[in-house]
C-alpha positions, 0 to 999 in steps of 0.5 A: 449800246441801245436799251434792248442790249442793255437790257440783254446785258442785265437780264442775262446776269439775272439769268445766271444768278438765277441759275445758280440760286435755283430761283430763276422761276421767282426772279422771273415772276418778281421782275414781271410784277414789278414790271406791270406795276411801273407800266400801268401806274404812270406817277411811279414812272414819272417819279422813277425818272425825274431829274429832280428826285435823287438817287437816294430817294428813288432807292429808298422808294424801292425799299419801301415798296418792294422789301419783303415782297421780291427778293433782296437779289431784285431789290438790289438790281432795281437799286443799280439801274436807279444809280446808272440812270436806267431805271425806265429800262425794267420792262425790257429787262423783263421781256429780255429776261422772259425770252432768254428763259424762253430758250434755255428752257425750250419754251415757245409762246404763241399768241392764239386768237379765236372769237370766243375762249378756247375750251381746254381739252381743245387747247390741250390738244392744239398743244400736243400737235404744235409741240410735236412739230416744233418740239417745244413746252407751248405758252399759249397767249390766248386773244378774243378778236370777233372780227375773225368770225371763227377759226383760229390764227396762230402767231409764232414768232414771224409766223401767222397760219390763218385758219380764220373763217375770216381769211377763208371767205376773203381768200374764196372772195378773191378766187371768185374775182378771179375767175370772173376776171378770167371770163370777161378777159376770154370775151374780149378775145 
């Protein structure tokens, strides 16, 4: 079995206590702090995964850390991958869980770049239009990138619409190219 349907496998029961409990918003929000705090602080990751560390110790630093900050529910789960050894896994089991909630709730994330920060009566309005088209709640994640002049890009899933200033002037570049191709091969006729 692979991390990714590991993970699939972890966040889908965290899913359904979740689910039952009526806190799936907070399980989310807790495991996406932990998460972040194993990710940009590498020393707790090297401790999480270190041979040498028992079992024991590793719960105990969870206790320590995290008691009275998440739920008993995460707590609990953090202590059983220590126990199995999949520990390092706690990031995929967030990403696994954010995109199975992502469905069940009918959410779409899309990862919007533009060359400055968006207004928000703009981005309400690209909001409207895009979940009308794929009837989905929209997440935007919202990313500065200069080198795209102006306009935006929208990434949905697989799918990229360039509406950059960017794209426009390559793909008027290329047309130019082509059509002075095309007269220079008239020519040679």
């Amino acid at each position: 079995m692979t991390h990714n349907k590991i993970a699939h496998v972890y966040a889908s029961a965290l899913l359904d206590i979740g689910q039952e409990r009526g806190i799936l918003n907070a399980l989310e929000e807790e495991l996406g702090a932990v998460s972040r705090i194993i990710e940009e602080d590498k020393n707790i990751l090297r401790y999480l995964n270190s041979p040498g560390i028992s079992p024991d110790s590793k719960r105990a630093f969870f206790d320590r850390v995290f008691q009275g900050n998440i739920s008993d529910i995460l707590i609990n789960l953090l202590k059983v991958l220590v126990d199995k050894g999949r520990q390092a896994i706690i990031g995929d089991i967030y990403a696994s869980l954010r995109d199975i909630i992502d469905e069940v709730q009918n959410r779409q994330k899309v990862v919007l770049v533009s060359t400055v920060k968006l207004d928000n009566t703009i981005l309400e309005q690209l909001r409207g239009i895009l979940k009308n088209q794929l009837q989905k709640e929209i997440i935007f994640i919202e990313e500065i990138d200069e080198s795209i002049l102006g306009g935006i890009v929208l990434k949905i899933g697989d799918v990229i619409i360039d509406a950059s200033l960017a794209s426009d002037l390559n793909r008027f570049g290329n047309s130019l190219l082509q059509r002075k191709l095309r007269s220079e091969s008239s020519y040679e006729d």
